[in-house]
N, C-alpha and C positions, 0 to 999 in steps of 0.2 A: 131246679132249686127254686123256692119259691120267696117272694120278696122278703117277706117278714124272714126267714133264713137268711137270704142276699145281707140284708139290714146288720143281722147281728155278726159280721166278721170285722177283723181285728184292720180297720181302717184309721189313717190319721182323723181326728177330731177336730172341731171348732169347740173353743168356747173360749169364755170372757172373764177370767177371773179376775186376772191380774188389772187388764185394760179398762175395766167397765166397774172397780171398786165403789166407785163413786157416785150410789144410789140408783134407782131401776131394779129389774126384774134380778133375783139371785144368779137363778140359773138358767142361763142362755141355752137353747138346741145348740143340736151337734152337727155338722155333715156326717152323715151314716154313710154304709156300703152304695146304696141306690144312689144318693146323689155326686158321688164318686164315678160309680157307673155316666151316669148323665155326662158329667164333664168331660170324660176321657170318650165317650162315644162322639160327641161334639168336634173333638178336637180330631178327633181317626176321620170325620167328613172334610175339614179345613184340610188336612194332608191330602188327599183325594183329590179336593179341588184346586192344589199347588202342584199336584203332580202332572190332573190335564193341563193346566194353564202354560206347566215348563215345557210339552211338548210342541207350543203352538209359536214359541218366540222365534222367528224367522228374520224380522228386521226393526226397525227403531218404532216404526209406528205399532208394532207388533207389542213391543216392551213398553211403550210409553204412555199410546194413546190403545193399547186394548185391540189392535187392528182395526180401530173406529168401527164397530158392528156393535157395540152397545144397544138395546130398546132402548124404550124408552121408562118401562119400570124398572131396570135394571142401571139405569141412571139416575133416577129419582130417589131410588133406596139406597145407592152408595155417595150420595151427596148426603142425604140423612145421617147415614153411618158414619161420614168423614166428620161429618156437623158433632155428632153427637159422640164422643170421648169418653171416658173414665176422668177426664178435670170437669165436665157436665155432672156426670154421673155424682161423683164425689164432690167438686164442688158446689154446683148449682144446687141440691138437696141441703148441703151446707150450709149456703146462704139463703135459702126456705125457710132453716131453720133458725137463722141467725138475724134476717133481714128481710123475714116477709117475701111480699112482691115487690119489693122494690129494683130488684134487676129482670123484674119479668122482660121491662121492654126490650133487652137481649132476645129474648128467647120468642117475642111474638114479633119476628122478622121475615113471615110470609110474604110478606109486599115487598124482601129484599130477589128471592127469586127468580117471584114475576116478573122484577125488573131486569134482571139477568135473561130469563127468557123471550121477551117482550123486546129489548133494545141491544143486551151487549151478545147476544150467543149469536143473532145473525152477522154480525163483523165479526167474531171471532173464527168463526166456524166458518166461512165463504175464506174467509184468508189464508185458511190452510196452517196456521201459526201450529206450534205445540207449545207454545209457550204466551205469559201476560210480557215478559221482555222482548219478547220476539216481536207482538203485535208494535210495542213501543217504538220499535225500531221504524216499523212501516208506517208508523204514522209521523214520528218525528223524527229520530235519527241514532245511531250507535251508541251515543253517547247516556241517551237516556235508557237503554237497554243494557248498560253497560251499570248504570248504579241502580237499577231495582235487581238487575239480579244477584248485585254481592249482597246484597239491605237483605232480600229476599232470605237469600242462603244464610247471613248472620242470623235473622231473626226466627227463620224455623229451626236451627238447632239452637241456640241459647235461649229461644223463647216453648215455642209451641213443643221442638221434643220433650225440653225436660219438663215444663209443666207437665205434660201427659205422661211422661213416664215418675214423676213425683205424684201425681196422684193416684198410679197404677201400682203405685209401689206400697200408699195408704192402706187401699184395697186389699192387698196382700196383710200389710197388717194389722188392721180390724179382723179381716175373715181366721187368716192360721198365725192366730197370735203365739201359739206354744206350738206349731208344728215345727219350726225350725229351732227347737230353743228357749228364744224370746220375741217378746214384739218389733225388736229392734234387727235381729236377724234376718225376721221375715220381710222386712222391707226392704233390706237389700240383696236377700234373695229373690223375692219377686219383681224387683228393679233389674236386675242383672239378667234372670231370665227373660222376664218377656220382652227386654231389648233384644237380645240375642235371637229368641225362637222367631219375632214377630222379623228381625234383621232375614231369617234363612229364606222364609217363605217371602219377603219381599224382593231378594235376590236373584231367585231362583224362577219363581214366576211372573213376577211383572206388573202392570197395572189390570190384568185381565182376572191374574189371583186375586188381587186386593179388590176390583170392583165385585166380583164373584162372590168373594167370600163375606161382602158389605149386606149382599140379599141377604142369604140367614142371618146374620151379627142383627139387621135392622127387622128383625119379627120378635127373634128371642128377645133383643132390647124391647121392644115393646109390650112384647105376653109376658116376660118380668115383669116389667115396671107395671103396668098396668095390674099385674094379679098385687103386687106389694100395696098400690092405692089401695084395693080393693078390702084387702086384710086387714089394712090399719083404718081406715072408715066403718070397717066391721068391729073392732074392738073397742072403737069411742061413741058408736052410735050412729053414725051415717053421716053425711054431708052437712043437716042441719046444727048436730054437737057442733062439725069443726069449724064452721060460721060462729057459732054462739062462742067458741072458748076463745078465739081470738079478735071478737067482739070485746069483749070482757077484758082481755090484755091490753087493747088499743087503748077502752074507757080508762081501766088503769095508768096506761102510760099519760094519758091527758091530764089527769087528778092529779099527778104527782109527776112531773115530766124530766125532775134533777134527782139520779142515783135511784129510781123504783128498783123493790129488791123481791126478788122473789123467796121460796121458800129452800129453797135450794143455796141462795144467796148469789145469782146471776140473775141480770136485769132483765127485764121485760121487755122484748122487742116489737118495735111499732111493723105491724105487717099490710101497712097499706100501700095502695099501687102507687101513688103519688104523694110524695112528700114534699114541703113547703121550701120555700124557695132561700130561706136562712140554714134549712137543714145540713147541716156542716157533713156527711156523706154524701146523699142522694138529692140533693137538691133537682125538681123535677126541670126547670129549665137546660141543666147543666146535663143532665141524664137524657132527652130527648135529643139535644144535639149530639151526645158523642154516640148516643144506640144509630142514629141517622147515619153518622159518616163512616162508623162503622161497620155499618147494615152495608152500605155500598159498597165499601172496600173489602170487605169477608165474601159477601157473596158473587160481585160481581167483576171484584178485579183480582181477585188472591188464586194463585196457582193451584193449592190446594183443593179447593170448591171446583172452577172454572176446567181445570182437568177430566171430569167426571165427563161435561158436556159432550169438550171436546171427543171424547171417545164412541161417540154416538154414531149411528149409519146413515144419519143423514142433518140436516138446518131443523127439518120440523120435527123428526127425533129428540132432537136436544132441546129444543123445548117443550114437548111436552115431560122429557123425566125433568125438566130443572120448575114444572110447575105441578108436577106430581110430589118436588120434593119442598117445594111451599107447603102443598097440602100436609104433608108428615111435618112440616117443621110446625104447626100447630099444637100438636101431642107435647113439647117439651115441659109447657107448664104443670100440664096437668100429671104429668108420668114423674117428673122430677121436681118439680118447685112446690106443690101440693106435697108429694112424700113427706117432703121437709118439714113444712111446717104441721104435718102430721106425727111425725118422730118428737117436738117440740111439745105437744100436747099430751103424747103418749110418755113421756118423759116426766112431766109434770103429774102426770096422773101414777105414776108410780110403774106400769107398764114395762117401760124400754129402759134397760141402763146405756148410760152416756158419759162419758169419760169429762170432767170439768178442769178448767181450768183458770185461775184467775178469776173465781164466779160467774164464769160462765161453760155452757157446755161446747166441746168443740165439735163444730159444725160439719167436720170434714169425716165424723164418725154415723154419720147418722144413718146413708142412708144401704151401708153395709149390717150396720144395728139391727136396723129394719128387714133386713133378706132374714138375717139367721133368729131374731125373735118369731117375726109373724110366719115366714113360708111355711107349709106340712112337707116332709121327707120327699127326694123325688125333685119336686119345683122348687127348693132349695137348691138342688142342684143344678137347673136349668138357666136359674138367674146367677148363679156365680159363674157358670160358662158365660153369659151375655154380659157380667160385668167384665171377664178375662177376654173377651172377644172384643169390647168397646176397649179397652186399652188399646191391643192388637190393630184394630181396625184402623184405628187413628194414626198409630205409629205407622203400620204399614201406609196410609195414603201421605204421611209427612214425608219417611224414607223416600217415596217414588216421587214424589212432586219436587227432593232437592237434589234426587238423581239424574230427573229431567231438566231442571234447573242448570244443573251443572256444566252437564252433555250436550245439552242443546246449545246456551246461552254462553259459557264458557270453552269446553275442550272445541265442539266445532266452529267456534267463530277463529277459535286460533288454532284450529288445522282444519280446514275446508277440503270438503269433497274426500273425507274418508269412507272405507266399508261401515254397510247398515253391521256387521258382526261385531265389527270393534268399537262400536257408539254403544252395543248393547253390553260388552266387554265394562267398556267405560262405563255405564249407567250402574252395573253392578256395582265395578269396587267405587264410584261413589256415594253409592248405600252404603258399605262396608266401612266408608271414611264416617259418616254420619253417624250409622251406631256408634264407633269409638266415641266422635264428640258428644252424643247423647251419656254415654257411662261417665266420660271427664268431670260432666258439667252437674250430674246427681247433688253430692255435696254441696257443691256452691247454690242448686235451685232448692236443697233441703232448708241451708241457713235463712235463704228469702223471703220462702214461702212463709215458714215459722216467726218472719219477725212482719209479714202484711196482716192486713186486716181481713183476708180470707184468702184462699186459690183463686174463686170465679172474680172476687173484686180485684185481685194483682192483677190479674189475665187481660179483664177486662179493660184498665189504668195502663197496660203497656200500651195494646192494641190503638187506643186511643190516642197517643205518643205517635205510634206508628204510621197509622192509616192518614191522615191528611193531607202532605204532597200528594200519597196515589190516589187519592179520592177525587183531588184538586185538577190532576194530570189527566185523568183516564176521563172524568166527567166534564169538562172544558175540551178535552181532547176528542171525544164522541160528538160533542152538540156544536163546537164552535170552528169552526176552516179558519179563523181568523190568528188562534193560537198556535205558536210555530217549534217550531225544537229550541231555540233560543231562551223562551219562557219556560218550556218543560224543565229542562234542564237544570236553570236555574231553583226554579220553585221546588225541585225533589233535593238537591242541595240545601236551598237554606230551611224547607219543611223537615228534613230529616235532620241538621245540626240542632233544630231549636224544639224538635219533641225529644232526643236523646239527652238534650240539658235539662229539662223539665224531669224527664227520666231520671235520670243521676242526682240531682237535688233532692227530686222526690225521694229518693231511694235511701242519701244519705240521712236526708231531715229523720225519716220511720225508723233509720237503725240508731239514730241517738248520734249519730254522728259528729253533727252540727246541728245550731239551734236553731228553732222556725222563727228566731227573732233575725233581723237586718232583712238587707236587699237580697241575699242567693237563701235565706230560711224562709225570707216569705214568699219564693216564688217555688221552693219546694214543698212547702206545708198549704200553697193555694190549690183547691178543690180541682183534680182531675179533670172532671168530669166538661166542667167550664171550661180548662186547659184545651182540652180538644177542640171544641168550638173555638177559640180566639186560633192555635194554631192554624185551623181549617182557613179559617180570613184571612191568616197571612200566607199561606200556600196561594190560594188564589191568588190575593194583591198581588205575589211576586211574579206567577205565572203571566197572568193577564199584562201588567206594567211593564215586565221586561219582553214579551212577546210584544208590545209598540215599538219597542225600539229595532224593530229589523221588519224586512220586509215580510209578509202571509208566503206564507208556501204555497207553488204549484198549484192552480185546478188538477191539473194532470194526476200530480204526486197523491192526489187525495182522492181520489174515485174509491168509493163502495169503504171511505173508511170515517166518515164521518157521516151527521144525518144527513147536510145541507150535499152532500155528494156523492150518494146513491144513483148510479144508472139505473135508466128506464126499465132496462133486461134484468138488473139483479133486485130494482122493487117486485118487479112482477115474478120472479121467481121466486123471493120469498113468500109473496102473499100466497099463490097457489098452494103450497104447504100448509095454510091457517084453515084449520075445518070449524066446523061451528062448537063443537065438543073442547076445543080449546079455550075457545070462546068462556062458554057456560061455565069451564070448568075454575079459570079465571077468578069469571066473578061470584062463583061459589067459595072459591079462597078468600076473597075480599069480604064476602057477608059473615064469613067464620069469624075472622079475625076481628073486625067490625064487632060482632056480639061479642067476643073473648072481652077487648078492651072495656066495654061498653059494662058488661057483667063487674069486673073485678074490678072498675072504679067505683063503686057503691056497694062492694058485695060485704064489707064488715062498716 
């Protein structure tokens, strides 16, 4: 049977009537037979590679950490793949298109990995830990391993699944808007499924499935994204139009800086890298401080990321996939943030329909818009398989990361010394507990999302709430012997009570709640981003102040787990590991990144 036959059978369709009314292209492509084809071939390899994976689970490290035989690009690209989501996908494109570069600095966090590979993976990894609570424990004491792992576990399911399954569930309904119905259908169709599917295969195979299946997810994510730049820079005229047309926006927003209205009748968005320091969003002081604390604490102390490593077959293993996966974390700008503000241009120029609302278009449609306007037949379907796999992908390393969580830090600390069969027993039905609370919590993350001022900037404004005690902990706890469990403890206590009040305020001020006028409106209505930075001070002050008051822990107690307490045998052990290709390749991340910033601070 020949394609163009394949092409013409009687397959579900995409298109955009109903959702995309509101100016743009009439009539949207369809997913044909071939890209149908693409998808379901896709997904018969994923099965394949869940089926070797469940044959190999033998014991916990088998289930958890991958039997630690990881390469090292096979580490590199499933840190990529964990990084990089469908709330990326769908948000980050969103706010491209809604906000410029203004969150690039999220996304050019290559110097978060090196640092990861460079200082925290040789203490993670000599200590044998499976866990960031575990390590906690060995450096200070039960107690502090005892509150980052419930924080841990509340915050990957009410936080990180449902975002990710809220905006896999988007995906679902931009692409088969009238395959189930309605747009409304398909969202909770495709919310419900890929919890569930991405739930089986996380179960069943392990973290060997998920790092496995993270290789392909992290190509096709990128020969997508990259063919969609490519298409849409082809239909506006190449890279110099899209310099010139948001050239032209920025001059505009400056001439006219209160209520500019475009012809559409939503405002013109300033798409510069840095915005001034009154800027009531992104202020750029307030923006480098919390992309900083949370560059640390994503990459170098969060289960999720930090797992990958650990699964490696050896110290210099794990560093080179965690500085393989600096180098791919380079690509997010240009693969997703570019799109965005390409969908914006091509919207305007009449091109791409986009769904508006409030006078403005919503950002969270774009860069789905994009697959099924510009792809040809075929590679349309190749990139909604990599947009259905970046869900997947995500969810599967959440699932396994509160599976390990759970198992490790919770069931075996209160029943020690059980069989490796019934940890991996356990490890399942605590995936199985997770996807439930992932489906509970949809609604509640639906209302949320819909009443912040995007996905990537909600995501963004938790994380930053979050991350400070551990930033505070782990970073004072690696560099200083002087810091003791007494200050740990405290500083992840009163750092976690006073970013969740920030949280809650913030939350109630944006839903209308309460007013941003008095004392609890104006500490919810005060800018995030600043938020993060002043909590980060106080995390420290408490760690640092209250760790005076009792005496420094043990020389003993602290061998090979701080810098100041590295033995002679375990320096020299990790250096022999460093070859000069590590080296070079290092500071070839650095020069990238370097130019990246360097470029788009003056590129409009």
């Amino acid at each position: 049977m020949s394609l163009h036959s394949l092409a013409s059978l009687p397959f579900p369709s995409l298109s955009f009537p109903a959702l995309f009314a509101a100016g743009g292209a009439a009539d949207a492509p369809r997913l044909l037979a071939v890209d149908w084809f693409v998808v379901a071939a896709y997904f018969v390899l994923l099965v394949g590679i869940v089926w070797w994976s469940a044959q190999k689970q033998k014991s916990a490290a088998d289930y958890f950490l991958a039997g630690r035989h990881a390469g090292w690009f096979v580490v590199g690209c499933s840190i990529l793949a964990s990084n990089i989501g469908s709330e990326h996908i769908v948000g980050l494109a969103g706010s491209g298109a809604a906000n410029g570069m203004a969150q690039a600095h999220w996304e050019m966090h290559s110097w978060a990995p090196l640092l990861l590979a460079w200082v925290f993976v040789p203490f993670y990894y000599s200590s044998g830990v499976f866990t960031m609570p575990e390590f906690l424990e060995r450096r200070f004491d039960g107690r502090s391993r005892w509150v980052l792992s419930i924080v841990s576990l509340v915050a990957y399911v009410f936080t990180k699944v449902s975002v990710t399954v809220y905006a896999g569930a988007i995906v679902f309904q931009n692409l088969l808007p009238d395959t189930f119905g309605s747009p409304e259908n398909a969202f909770w169709v495709g919310a419900v499924t890929t919890v569930l599917l991405t739930g089986v295969y996380t179960v069943f195979g392990g973290l060997r499935a998920v790092i496995y299946t993270e290789v392909a997810q992290t190509l096709i994510l990128l020969v997508g994204s990259v063919c969609v730049t490519f298409f849409g820079l082809s239909k506006i005229g190449g890279w110099g139009a899209l310099v010139d047309a948001l050239r032209n926006a920025k001059e505009t927003v400056a001439a006219a800086p209160v209520a500019v209205q475009n012809a559409t009748g939503g405002a013109v968005p300033d798409f510069s890298l840095w915005r001034s320091l009154s800027d009531v969003n992104f202020p750029w002081l307030g923006v480098m401080m919390a992309s900083l604390v949370i560059g640390v604490w994503y990459w170098c102390t969060d289960q999720y990321i930090v797992q990958r490593t650990l699964a490696a077959r050896s110290v210099s293993t794990a560093r080179r996939g965690a500085i393989w996966g600096a180098a791919l974390k380079i690509l997010p700008v240009f693969i997703f943030l570019v799109p965005g503000m390409l969908g914006w241009v091509l919207y305007q120029k009449g091109i791409l329909a986009l769904p508006v609302a409030d006078g403005k278009i919503k950002g969270d449609a774009v860069f789905p818009a994009l697959v099924s306007t510009l792809l040809p037949v075929g590679l349309r379907g190749l990139v909604v398989a990599g947009l259905l796999s970046a869900l997947m992908s995500s969810l599967a390393s959440l699932f396994n990361s509160c599976a390990t969580l759970f198992t490790v830090d919770v069931y075996a600390k209160l029943n020690p010394n059980r069989p490796q069969a019934e940890l991996v027993r356990v490890g399942r039905m605590a995936t199985l507990v997770v996807v439930a609370f992932g489906l509970i919590w949809i609604p509640v993350m639906k209302i949320v999302s819909e009443q912040s001022a995007g996905l990537y900037d909600y995501l963004q404004n938790f994380q930053g709430f979050l991350a400070p005690p551990i930033f505070a902990v782990f970073v004072l706890g690696v560099l200083s012997k002087r810091v003791n469990a007494r200050g740990a403890f405290a500083g992840m206590l009163v750092g976690f009570a006073a970013g969740m009040t920030k949280l809650t305020l913030q939350t109630l001020v944006k839903s209308g709640a309460i007013g941003g006028d008095g004392f609890f409106g104006a500490i919810g209505s005060y800018n995030g981003y600043y938020a993060c930075g002043w909590l980060t001070l106080l995390s420290i002050a408490v760690v640092v102040g209250v760790s005076l008051t009792a005496p420094a822990p043990a020389a003993a107690r602290l061998e090979n787990l701080t810098l100041r307490t590295i033995s002679a045998d375990k320096r020299a052990e990790w250096r022999a590991g460093i070859s000069w290709k590590d080296i070079a390749a290092t500071g070839g991340v650095i020069a990238a990144l370097l130019a990246t910033y360097l470029y788009f601070s003056f590129w409009i």
